[in-house]
N, CA, C and O of each residue as an XYZ file, in Angstrom:
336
protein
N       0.843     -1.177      0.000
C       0.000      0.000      0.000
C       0.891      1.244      0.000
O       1.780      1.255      0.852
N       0.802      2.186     -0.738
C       1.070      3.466     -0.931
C       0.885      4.336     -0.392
O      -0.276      4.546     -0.743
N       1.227      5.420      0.526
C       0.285      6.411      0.745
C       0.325      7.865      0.419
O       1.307      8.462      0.859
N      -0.522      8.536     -0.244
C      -0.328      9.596     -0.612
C       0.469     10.674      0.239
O       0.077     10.923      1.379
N       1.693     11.387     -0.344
C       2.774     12.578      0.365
C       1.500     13.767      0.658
O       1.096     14.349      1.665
N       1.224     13.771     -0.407
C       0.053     15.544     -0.333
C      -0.869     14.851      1.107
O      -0.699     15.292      2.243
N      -1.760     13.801      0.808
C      -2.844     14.286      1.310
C      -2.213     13.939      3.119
O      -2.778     14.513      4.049
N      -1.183     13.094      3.355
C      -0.256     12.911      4.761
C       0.437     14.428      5.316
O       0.605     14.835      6.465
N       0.707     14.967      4.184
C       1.534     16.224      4.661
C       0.498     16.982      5.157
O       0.618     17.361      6.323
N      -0.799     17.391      4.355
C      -1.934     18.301      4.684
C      -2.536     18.014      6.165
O      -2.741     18.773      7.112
N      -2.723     16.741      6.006
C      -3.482     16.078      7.393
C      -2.406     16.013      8.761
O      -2.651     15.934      9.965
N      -1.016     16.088      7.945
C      -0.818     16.644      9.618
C      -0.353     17.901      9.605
O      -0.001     17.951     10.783
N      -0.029     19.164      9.083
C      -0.152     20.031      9.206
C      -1.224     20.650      9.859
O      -1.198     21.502     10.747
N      -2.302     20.033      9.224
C      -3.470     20.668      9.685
C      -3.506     20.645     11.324
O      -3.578     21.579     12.123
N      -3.424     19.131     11.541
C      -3.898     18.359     12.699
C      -2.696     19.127     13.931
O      -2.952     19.149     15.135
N      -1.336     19.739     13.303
C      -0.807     20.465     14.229
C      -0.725     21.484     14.522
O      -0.354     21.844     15.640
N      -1.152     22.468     13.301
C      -1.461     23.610     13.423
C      -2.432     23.968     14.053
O      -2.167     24.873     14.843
N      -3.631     23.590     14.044
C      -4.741     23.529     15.025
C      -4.256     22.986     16.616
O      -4.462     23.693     17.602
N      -3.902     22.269     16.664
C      -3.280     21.580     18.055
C      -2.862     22.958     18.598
O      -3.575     23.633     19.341
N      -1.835     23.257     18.228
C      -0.856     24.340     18.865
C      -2.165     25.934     19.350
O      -2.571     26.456     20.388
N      -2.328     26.093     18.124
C      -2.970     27.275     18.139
C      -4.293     26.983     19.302
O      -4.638     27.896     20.052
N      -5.081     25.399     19.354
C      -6.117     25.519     20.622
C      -5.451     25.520     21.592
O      -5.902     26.282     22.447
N      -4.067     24.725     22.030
C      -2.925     24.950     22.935
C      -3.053     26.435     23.868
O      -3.355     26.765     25.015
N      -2.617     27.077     22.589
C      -2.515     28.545     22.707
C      -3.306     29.429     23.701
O      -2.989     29.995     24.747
N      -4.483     29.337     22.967
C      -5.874     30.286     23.281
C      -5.866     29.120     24.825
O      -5.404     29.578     25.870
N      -6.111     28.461     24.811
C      -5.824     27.750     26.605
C      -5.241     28.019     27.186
O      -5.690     28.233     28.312
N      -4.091     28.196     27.007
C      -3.199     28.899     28.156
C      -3.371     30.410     28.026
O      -3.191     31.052     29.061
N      -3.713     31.126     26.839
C      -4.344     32.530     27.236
C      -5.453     33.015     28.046
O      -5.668     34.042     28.691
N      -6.215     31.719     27.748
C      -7.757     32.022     29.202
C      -7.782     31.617     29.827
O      -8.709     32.022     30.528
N      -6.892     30.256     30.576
C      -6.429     30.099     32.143
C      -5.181     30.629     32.181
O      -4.217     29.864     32.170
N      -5.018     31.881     32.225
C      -3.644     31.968     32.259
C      -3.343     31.853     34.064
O      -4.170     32.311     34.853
N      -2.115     31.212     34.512
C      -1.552     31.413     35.822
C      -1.964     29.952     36.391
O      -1.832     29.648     37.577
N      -2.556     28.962     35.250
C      -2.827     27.425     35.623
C      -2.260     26.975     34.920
O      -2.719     26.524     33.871
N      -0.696     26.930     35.356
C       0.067     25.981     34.966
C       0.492     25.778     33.054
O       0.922     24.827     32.401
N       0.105     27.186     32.700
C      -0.178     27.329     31.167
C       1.679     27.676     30.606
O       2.133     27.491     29.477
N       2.496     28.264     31.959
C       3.959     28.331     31.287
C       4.875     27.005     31.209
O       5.866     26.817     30.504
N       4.115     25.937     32.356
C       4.601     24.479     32.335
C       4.463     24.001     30.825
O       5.407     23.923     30.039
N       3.135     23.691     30.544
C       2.860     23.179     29.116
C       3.206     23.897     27.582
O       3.385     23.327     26.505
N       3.231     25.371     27.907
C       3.827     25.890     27.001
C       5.447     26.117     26.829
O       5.766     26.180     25.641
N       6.102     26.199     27.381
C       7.422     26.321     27.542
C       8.616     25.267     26.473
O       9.841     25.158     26.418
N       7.706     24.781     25.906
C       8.340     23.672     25.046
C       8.254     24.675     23.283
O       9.089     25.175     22.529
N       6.625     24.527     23.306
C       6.642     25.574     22.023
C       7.458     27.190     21.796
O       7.798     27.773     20.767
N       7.543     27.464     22.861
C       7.997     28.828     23.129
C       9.593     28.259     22.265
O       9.763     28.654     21.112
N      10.443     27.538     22.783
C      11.321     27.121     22.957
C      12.048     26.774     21.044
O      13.042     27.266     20.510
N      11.267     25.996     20.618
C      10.937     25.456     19.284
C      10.861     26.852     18.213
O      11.737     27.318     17.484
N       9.693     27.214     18.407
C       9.884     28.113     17.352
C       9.785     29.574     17.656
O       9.312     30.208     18.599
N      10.438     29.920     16.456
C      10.653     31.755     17.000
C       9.168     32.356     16.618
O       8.200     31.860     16.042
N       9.399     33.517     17.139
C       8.255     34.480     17.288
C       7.233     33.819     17.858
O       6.171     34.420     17.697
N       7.136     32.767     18.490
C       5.923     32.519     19.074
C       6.405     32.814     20.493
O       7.519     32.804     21.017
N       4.567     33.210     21.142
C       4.120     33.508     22.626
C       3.222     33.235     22.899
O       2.301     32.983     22.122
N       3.184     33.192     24.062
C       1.744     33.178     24.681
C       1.141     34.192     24.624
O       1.342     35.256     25.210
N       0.008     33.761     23.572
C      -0.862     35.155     23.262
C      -1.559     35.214     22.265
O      -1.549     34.243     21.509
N      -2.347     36.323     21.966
C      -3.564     35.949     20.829
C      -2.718     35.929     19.149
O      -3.038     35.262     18.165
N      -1.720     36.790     19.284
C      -1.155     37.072     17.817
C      -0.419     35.615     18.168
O      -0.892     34.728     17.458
N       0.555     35.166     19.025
C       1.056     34.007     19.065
C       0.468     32.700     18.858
O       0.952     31.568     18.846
N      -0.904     33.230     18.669
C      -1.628     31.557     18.645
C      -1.743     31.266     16.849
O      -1.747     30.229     16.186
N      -1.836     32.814     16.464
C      -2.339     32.536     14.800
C      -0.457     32.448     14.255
O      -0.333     31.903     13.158
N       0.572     32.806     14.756
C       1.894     32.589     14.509
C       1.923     31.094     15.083
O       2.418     30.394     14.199
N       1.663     30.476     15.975
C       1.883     28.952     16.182
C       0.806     28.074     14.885
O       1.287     27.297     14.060
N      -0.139     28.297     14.937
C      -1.510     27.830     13.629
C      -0.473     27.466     12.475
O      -0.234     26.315     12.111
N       0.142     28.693     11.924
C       1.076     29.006     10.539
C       2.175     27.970     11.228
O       1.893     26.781     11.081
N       3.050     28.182     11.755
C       4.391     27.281     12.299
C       4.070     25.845     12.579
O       4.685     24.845     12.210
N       2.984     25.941     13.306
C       2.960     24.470     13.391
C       2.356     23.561     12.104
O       2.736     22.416     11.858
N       1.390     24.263     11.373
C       0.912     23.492      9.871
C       2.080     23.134      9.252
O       2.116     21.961      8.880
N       3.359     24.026      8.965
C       4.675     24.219      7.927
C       5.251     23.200      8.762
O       5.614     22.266      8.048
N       5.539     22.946     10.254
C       5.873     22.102     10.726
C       5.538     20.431     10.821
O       6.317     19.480     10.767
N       4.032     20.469     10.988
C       3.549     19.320     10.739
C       3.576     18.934      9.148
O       3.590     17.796      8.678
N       3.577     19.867      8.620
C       3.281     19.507      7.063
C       4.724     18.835      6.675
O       4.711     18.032      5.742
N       5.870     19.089      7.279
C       7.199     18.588      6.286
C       7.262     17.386      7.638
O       8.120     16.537      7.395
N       6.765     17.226      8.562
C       6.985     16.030      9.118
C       6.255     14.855      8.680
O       6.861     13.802      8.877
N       4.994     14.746      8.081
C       4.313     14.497      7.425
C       4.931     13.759      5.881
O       5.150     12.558      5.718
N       5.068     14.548      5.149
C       5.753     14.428      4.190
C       7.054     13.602      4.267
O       7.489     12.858      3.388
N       7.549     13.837      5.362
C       9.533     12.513      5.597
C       8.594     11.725      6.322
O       9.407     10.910      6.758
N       7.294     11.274      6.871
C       7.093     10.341      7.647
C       6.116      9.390      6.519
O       5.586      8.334      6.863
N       6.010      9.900      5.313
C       5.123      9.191      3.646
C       5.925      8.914      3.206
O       6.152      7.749      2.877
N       6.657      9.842      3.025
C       7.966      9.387      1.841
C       8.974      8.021      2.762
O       9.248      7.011      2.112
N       9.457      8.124      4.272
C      10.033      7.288      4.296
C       8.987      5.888      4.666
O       9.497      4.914      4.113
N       7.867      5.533      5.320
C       6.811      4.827      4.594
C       6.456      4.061      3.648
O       6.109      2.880      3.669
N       6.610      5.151      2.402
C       6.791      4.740      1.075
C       8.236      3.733      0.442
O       8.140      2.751     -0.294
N       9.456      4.309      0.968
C      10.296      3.907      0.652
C      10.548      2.451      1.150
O      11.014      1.591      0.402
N      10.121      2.151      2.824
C      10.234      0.940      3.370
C       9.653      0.182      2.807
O      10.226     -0.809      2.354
N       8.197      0.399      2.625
C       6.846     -0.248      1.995
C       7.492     -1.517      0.676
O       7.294     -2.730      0.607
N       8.066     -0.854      0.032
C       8.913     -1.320     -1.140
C       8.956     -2.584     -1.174
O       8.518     -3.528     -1.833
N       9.958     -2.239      0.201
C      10.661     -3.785      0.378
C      10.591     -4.788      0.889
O      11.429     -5.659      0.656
């Protein structure tokens, strides 16, 4: 079985870009519950992101581009094993 690069790359882009960004907006409306524990990893990872409303639509974008090329080496190498 084969599996498509596009539609693996999209589906997890998506699936992380959304992740991050509901992440986000959670630790912006409990903020002071434990929201710098769980965030402190993303902060860490990629630039320009924060905790915060512009930081959630900058994590959305980072994490799709992120999930999307992990996605893509996790089809392609998939694909390549599959082979054999």
């Amino acid at each position: 079985m084969k599996l498509s690069l596009k539609g693996l790359a999209l589906s997890f882009g998506i699936i992380w870009g959304v992740c991050l960004f509901l992440m986000t907006l959670l630790a912006v409306y409990f903020n002071g519950y434990g929201s710098e524990f769980l965030m402190a990893m993303p902060e860490s990872v990629y630039p320009w992101y924060t905790i915060s409303l512009k930081g959630s639509f900058i994590g959305l974008v980072m994490g799709f581009v992120d999930g999307a090329v992990c996605g893509l080496v996790f089809g392609w190498l998939y694909n390549l094993f599959a082979k054999k």
